[in-house]
Every structure is written in structure tokens, then in C-alpha cells.
C-alpha positions as CSV (number, residue, x, y, z in Angstrom):
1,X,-21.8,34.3,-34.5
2,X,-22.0,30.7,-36.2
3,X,-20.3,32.2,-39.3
4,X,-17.7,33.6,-37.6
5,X,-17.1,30.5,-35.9
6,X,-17.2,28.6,-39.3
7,X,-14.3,30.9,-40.7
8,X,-12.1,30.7,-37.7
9,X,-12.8,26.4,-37.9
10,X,-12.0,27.4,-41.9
11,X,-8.7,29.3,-41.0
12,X,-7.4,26.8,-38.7
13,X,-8.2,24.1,-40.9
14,X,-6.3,26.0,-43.7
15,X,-3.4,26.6,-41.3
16,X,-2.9,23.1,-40.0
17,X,-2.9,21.6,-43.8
18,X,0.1,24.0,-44.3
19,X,1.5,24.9,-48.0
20,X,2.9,21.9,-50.5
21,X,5.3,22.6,-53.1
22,X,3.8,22.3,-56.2
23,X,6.6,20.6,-59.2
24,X,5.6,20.9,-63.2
25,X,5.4,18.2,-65.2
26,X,9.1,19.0,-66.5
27,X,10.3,19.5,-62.9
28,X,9.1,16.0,-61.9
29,X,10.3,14.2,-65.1
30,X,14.2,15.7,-64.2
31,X,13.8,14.9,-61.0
32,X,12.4,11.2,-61.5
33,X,15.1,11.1,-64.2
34,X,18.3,12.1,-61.3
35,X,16.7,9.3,-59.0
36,X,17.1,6.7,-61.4
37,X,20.3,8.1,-63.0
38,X,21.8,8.0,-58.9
39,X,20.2,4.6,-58.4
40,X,21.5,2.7,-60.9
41,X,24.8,4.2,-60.7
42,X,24.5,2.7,-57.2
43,X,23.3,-0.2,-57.9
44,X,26.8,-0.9,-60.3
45,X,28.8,-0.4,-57.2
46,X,27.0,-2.9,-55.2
47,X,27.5,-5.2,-57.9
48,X,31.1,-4.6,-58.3
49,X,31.7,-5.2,-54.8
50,X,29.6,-8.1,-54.6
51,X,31.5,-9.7,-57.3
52,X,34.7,-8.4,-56.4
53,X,35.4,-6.2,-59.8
54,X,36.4,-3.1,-58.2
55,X,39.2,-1.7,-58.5
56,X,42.4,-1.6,-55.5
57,X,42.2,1.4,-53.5
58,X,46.1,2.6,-52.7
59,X,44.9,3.7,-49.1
60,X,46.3,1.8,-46.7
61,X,43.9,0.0,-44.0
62,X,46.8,0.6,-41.3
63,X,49.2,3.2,-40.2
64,X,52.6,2.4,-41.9
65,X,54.7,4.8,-39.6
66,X,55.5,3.6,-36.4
67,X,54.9,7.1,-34.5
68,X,58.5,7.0,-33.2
């Protein structure tokens, strides 16, 4: 009886802590190496529109037909 009950507590330990996903070392070093790669690429925008650098966009911000 108190071993069954310690395997049930056992199995529902084991099935609230789930499953992780476990990376390699290579897996994390690409993926460490995307985040900074997208990061700092992002961080260049900011700065270009900080310091007004960017480049005019030929979208215009208003309609320029009059819907006639």
C-alpha cells in the first residue's frame, strides 16, 4: 500500500514537471548567435531614427486622391 502510494505521488510529480526541450551546445551557440545578430541589427535602426539618418520612405502619410 505505502509503495503504491509513493509511485502514484512519483508519477504525478513526474507529470506536473512536464518534458523540457533539451538544445546542444551547437544548437545554443546559433541560437545565442541569431539573438545578437537580430539585436544589434535593431539596435542600428533605433539609432538611425534617433539621429534622423534614415533614409525618406516614398509612402505617402496621406491619401493624395480626393475619392471623387
Amino acid at each position: 500500500m505505502v509503495k503504491s502510494l509513493i509511485i502514484a505521488a512519483l508519477a504525478v510529480a513526474g507529470a506536473l514537471a512536464g518534458c523540457t526541450e533539451v538544445e546542444t551546445c551547437q544548437q545554443r551557440n546559433q541560437r545565442l548567435s541569431r539573438v545578437v545578430n537580430i539585436e544589434s541589427r535593431q539596435m542600428v535602426q533605433d539609432l538611425d531614427a534617433i539621429l534622423l539618418l534614415d533614409r525618406e520612405s516614398n509612402l505617402a502619410q496621406w491619401y493624395t486622391r480626393g475619392g471623387y
